[in-house]
Structures are given as C-alpha cells and as structure tokens.
C-alpha positions as CSV (number, residue, x, y, z in Angstrom):
1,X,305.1,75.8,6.0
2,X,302.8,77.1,3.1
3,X,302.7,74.6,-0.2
4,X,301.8,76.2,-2.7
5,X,300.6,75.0,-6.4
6,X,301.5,77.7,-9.6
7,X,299.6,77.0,-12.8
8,X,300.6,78.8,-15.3
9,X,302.5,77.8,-19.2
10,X,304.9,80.5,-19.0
11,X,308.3,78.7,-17.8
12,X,309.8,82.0,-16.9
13,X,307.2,82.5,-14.1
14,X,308.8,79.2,-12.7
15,X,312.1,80.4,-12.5
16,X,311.2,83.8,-11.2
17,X,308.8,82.9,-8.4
18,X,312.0,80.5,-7.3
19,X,314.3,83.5,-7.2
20,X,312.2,86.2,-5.6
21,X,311.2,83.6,-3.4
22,X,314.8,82.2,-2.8
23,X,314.9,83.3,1.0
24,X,311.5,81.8,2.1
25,X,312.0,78.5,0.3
26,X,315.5,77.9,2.3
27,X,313.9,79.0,5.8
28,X,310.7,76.3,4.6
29,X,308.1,78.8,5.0
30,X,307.4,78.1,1.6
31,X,306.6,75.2,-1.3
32,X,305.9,75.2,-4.5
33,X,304.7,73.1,-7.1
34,X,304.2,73.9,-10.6
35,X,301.5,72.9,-13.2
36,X,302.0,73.6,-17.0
37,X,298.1,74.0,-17.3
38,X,294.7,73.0,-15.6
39,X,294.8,69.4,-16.5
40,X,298.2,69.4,-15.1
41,X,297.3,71.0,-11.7
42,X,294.5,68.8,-11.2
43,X,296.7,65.5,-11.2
44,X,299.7,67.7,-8.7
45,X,296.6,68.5,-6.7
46,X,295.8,64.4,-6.8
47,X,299.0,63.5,-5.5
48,X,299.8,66.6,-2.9
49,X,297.2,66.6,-0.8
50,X,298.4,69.6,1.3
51,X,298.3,71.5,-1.2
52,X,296.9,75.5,0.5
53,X,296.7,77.7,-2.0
54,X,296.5,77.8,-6.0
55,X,298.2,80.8,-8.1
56,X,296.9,80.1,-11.7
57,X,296.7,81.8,-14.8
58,X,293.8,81.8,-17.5
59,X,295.0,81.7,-20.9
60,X,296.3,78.0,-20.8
61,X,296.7,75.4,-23.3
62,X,294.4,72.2,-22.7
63,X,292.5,73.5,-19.5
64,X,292.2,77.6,-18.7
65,X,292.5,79.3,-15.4
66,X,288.8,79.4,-15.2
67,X,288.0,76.4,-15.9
68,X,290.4,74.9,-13.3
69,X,288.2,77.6,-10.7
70,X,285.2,75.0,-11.2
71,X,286.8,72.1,-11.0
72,X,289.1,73.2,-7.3
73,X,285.5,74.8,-6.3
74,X,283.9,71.6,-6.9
75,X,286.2,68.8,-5.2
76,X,288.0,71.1,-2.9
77,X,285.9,74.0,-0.6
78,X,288.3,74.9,1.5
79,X,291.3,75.1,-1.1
80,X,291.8,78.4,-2.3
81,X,292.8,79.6,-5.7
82,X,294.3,83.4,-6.7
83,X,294.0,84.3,-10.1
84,X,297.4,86.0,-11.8
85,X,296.9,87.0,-15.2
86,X,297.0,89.5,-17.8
87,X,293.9,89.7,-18.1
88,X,293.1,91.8,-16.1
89,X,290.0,93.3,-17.5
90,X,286.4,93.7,-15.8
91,X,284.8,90.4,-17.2
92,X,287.3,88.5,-16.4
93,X,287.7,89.4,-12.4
94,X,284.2,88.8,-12.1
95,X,283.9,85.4,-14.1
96,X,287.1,84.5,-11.9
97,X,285.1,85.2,-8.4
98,X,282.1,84.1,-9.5
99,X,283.6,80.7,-10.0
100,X,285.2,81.0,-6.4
101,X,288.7,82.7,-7.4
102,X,289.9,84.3,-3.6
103,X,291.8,87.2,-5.5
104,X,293.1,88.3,-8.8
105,X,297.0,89.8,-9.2
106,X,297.6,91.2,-12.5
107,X,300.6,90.4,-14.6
108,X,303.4,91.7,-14.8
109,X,303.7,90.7,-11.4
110,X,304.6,92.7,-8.6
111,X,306.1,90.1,-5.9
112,X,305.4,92.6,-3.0
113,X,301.9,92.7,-3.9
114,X,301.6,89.1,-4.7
115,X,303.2,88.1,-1.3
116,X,301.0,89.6,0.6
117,X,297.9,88.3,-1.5
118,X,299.8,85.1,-1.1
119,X,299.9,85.5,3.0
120,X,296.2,86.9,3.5
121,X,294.6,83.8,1.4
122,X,296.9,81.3,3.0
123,X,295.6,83.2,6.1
124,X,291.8,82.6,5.1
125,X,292.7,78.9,4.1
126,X,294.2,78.2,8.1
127,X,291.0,79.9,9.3
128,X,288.5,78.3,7.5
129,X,290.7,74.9,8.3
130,X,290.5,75.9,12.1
131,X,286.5,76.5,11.4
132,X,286.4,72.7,10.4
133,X,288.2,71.3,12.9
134,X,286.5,73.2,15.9
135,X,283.1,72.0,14.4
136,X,284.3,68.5,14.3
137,X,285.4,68.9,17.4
138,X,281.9,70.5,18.9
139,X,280.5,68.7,21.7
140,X,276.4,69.3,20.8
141,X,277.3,68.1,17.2
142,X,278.8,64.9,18.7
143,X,275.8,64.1,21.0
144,X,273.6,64.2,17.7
145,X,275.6,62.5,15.1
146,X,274.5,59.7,12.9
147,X,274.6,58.8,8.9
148,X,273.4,61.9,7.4
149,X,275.9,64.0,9.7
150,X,278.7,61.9,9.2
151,X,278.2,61.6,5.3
152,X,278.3,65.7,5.6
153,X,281.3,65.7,7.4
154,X,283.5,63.7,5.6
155,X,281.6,60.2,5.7
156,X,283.8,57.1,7.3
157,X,286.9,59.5,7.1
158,X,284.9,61.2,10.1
159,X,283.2,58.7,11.4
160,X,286.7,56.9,12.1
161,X,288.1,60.2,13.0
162,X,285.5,59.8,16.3
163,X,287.0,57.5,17.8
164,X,290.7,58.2,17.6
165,X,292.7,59.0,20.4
166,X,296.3,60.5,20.9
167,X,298.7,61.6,23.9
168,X,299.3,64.8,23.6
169,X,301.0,67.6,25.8
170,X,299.0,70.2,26.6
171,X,297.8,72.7,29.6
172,X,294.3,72.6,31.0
173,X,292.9,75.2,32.9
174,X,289.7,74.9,35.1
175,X,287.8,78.5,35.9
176,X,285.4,78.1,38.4
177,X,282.8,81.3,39.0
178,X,282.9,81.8,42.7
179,X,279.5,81.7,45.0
180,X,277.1,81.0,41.9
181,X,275.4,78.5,43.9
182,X,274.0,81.9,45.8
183,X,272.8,83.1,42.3
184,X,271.3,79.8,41.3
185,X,269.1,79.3,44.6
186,X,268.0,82.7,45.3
187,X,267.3,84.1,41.6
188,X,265.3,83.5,38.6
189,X,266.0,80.9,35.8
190,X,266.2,83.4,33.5
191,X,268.6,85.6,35.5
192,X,270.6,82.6,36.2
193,X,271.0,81.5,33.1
194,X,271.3,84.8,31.3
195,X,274.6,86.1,34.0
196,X,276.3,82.4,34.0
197,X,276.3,82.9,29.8
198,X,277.5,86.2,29.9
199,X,280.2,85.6,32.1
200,X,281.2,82.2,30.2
201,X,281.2,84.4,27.2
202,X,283.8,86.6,28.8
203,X,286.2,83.7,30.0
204,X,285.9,82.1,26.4
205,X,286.8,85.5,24.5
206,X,290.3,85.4,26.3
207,X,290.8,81.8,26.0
208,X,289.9,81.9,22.2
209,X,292.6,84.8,21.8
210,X,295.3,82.7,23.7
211,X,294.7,80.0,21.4
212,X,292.4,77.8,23.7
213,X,289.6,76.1,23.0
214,X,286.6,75.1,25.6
215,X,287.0,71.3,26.2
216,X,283.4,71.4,27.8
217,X,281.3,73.4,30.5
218,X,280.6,72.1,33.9
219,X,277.9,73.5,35.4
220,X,279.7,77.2,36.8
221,X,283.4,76.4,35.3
222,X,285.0,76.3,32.3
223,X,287.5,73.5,31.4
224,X,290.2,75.0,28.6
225,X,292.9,73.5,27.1
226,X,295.6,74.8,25.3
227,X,298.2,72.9,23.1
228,X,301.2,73.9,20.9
229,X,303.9,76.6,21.6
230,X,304.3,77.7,24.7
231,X,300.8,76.2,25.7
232,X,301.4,76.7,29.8
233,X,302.6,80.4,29.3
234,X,299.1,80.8,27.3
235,X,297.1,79.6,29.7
236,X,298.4,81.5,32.5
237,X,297.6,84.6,30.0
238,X,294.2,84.2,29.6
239,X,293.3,83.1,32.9
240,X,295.1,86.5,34.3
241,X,293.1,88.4,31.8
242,X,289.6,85.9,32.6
243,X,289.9,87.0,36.0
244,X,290.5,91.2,35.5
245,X,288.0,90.8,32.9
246,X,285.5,88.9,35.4
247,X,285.6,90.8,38.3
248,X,285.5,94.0,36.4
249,X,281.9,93.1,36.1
250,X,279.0,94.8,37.5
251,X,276.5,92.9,39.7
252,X,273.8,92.7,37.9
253,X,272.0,89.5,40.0
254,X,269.1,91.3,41.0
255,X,268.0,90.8,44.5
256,X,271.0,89.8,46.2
257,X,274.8,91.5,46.1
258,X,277.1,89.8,44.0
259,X,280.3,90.6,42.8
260,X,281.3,87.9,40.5
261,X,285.3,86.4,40.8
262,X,286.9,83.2,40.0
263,X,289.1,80.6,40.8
264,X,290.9,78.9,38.7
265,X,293.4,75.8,38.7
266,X,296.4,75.1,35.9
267,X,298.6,72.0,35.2
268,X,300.6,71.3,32.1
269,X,301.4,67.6,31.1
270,X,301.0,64.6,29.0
271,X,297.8,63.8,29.0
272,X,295.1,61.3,26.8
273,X,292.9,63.1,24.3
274,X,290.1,60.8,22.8
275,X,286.1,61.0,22.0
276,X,285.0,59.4,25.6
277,X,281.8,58.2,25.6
278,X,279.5,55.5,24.3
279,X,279.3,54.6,20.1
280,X,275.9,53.0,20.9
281,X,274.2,56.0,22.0
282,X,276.4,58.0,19.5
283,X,277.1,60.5,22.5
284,X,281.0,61.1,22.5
285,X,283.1,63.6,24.7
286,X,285.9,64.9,22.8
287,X,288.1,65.5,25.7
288,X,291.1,65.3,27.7
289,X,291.7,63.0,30.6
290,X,294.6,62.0,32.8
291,X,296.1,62.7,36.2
292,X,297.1,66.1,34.6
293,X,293.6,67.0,33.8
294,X,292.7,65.4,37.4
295,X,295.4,67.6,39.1
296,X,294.2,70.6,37.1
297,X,290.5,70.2,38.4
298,X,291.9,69.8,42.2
299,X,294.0,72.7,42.1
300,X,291.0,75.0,41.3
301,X,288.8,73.4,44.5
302,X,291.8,74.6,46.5
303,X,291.8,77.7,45.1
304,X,290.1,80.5,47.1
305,X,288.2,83.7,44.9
306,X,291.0,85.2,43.0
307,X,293.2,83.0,43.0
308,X,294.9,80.9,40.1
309,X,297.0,78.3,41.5
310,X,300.0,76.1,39.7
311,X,302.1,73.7,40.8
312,X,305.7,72.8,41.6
313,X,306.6,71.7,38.4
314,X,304.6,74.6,36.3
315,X,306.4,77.2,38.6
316,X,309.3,76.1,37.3
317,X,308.5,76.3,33.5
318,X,306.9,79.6,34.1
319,X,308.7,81.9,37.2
320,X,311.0,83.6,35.0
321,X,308.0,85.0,32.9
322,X,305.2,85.6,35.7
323,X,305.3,86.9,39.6
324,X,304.5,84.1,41.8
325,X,304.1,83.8,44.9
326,X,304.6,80.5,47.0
327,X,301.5,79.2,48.9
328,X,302.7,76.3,50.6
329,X,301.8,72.5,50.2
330,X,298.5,70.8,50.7
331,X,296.5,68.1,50.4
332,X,294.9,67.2,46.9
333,X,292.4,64.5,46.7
334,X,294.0,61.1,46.0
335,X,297.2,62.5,45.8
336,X,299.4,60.1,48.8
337,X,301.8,63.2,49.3
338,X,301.6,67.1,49.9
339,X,301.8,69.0,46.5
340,X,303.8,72.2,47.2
341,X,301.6,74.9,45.1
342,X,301.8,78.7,44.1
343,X,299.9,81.7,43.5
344,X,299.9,83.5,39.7
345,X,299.4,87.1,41.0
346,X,300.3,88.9,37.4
C-alpha cells in the first residue's frame, strides 16, 4: 500500500481526492494524509514515517509549496514530492524542480493524469528504496566498512542494522558453470577472468528480472536467493532462462573447445538470514544459511551439465506449473536417508 501525504489549504481538494479515490482506498492500495500547509506537512511527515510520496500545492498560508521542496529535499532524499498547482507557469515548474519537485500536475486536476503521475513517482520512490537496500546489503561494501561509512549510511541505525538477523522463507538457487576448471588451467588470466564475468553477467540479468538477488559468488557459481511471492516458482524461472541463455553462448575460450552449460540445484525453505562473519575485522557476509541453503548447494554437485534439480518437497509446490521429470533418489552428503529428486526440463 502507497501512503500518501496531500498539502494543500483548499478543503475541497480533501474531499475530492477521497471520492475519486474511493475504490483504491477500500482495496488499501492507497493512504492519505492531509496537511493544511507546509508547516503542517512537516509535523504529518514527523509522525508518519512511511510516508512515499508528497502531492503539495504552492500558494499556502504559513509555509508555500516551495518552500516545503527544500525542507523534504533536505531531511528526506529519497521522499518524493509532486507539485499540483495552479500555477502552472514556466518559473514556477522550474523553481519547483530545481528544488527537487519529481513532477508538476496543474490544477484543475485531472485525476487520470494525476494517477498515473501518482503511480510512476511512487514507482521511482520503490526503486530508489530497492537501490538502498541492495547497497546496504553489498558484500564489497561490508568487507570495508567503518565510521565514516557507517555515518553515511545511516550511522548506528546501520551499524545495528549489520548485525541483525531474521528467519525468513525463501528459495536459493546455486548455478554452477560446468568444466571451468578446463578454462582456468589451460587459458590465460585475462581470458579467464574476462569469460567467467561475462557469463556471471548473463546468470545475474535473469535472476535480477525474477526478483533475485546474488547472495555471493563462489568461485564458478552463483548463489541466488529469492524471497516473497511465489519465490520457488521464480527461481525455477530464471534458472530455466540462465541455462538457454548460457549455453546459447559461443566458445570463445581460445585454445581449447568449450561450450559453456550449467548445473544448477534449487530448495525452498525456512532458512537463517544474518551478516556472518567477524565485527572485529569488520568483514560480514550478508547471507543465508541453513539445511535449506546446505540442501540447495548438494543438489547442484549432483546435478550433471544441464540439469536443474529439486526435490521431493519442491516438486510438489511446483509440478502443476513446470514439466518434471522424476530422477530417482540419491545420496546427499550428510543427509542419513535417500532424497528422492527431479529434473526441471521447461
């Protein structure tokens, strides 16, 4: 749900924002919350702190639109404001922008148009939000962080935020490039390194579109997780588009043949997500662990080129959506019993 703060001294604005947006307010994709002026909006901005987007006007008793700009600008980056108004006139769409305003909707309003300025900025606002997070999240800036970083970051809100930790269900995925050992001890540095980055940039593009992110690279595989709806079903996407997209690749090694492939392992589950790692050295993982994770990993050693392999339990959540095809059970390592597994072919 989007919340959503209106500034604006015209009580009529108030009462027709809450009709034409009647249907949206019942189904909770919207909230609003209304200001009488820019001093106003400050203090609801004070005391709603998930607060997305601001609609405000600029001819306002006590504080003005514009002023307001400088002020959200100043304690809030990544809050967005949209300027309805009036006045509509040159100087003040570019005094409103300059000051950070996201967009300007003239008055009187048209609610079509204002929706969708409405849905595109609360768009920007998610992104920009998703930006943050993934950088808090980045591994390299975690190996590297002390005072100054924190400080930037969001000081001891951030620094606490490191080592916080929270069970979560998800689905991890581990893609393993198949044969790159032959690569690595037969080729250049260079080439090594060059192909093994150009094929991790493939397998992230499809796991990035799916909604994953890369928990962390080891060596010639990818760990991905992917959490919220219909996490599992996501995964198994991207990994059948990771491995088209893969072995649709050229060989491009140099001396030797290769034709690069993957295998790849799934398994969806509760699972531990923490920063692992030691405070001292201020290195910290930001990562997943668990017998799910564990399981995950084991699957993709059993897998042979091509093959993404699931188990029992994912089949079930899953066979009703994807063609599978029943491999039979083996052995995982410290696992006491057989684990009945199956193929994803498409």
């Amino acid at each position: 749900m989007a919340k959503i703060l209106v500034v604006d001294d015209e009580m009529d604005l108030e009462v027709l924002i809450k009709q034409k947006f009647r249907q949206k307010i019942r189904e909770h994709k919207y909230e609003f919350v209304f200001a009488a002026n820019g001093k106003h909006a400050l203090e609801q901005l004070e005391h709603n702190t998930d607060i997305d987007i601001v609609l405000s006007d600029i001819n306002m008793p006590e504080m003005d639109g514009l002023t307001l700009l400088s002020k959200i600008n100043e304690q809030n980056t990544l809050l967005k404001a949209v300027i309805v108004s009036a006045y509509g006139d040159m100087e003040n769409i570019r005094t409103a922008m300059n000051r950070g305003a996201f967009d300007f909707v003239t008055k009187p309003v048209n609610f079509e148009d204002l929706e969708l300025t409405m849905e595109k900025t609360i768009k920007h606002v998610n992104q920009l939000r998703e930006t943050m997070k993934a950088i808090k999240e980045n591994n390299i800036l975690r190996m590297y962080v002390d005072e100054t970083v924190l400080n930037f970051m969001g000081g001891r809100e951030f620094e606490n935020s490191l080592t916080a930790n929270e069970t979560v269900e998800a689905t991890v995925a581990f893609i393993d490039i198949c044969s790159f050992t032959t690569i690595s001890e037969n080729e250049a540095p260079d080439t090594v390194v060059k192909l093994l980055n150009k094929y991790f940039d493939v397998m992230v593009k499809e796991i990035i579109a799916q909604g994953g992110y890369i928990d962390k690279f080891m060596g010639d595989a990818v760990m991905a997780v992917f959490r919220g709806d219909y996490h599992l079903d996501r995964a198994i996407d991207a990994c059948l588009t990771v491995r088209k997209k893969v072995s649709e690749l050229p060989n491009e090694s140099g001396n030797i043949f290769f034709k690069p492939n993957v295998a790849i392992g799934i398994n969806s589950g509760e699972m531990i997500s923490g920063n692992i790692g030691s405070a001292n050295l201020k290195r910290l993982d930001y990562t997943v662990i668990g017998d799910v994770v564990n399981t995950a990993q084991r699957l993709q050693t059993a897998a042979k080129e091509g093959q993404i392999l699931i188990n029992e339990a994912s089949y079930q959540k899953v066979k009703e959506s994807f063609n599978c095809s029943k491999v039979g059970e083996v052995s995982l390592k410290n696992k006491s019993n057989p684990v009945m597994i199956y193929e994803v072919l498409d």
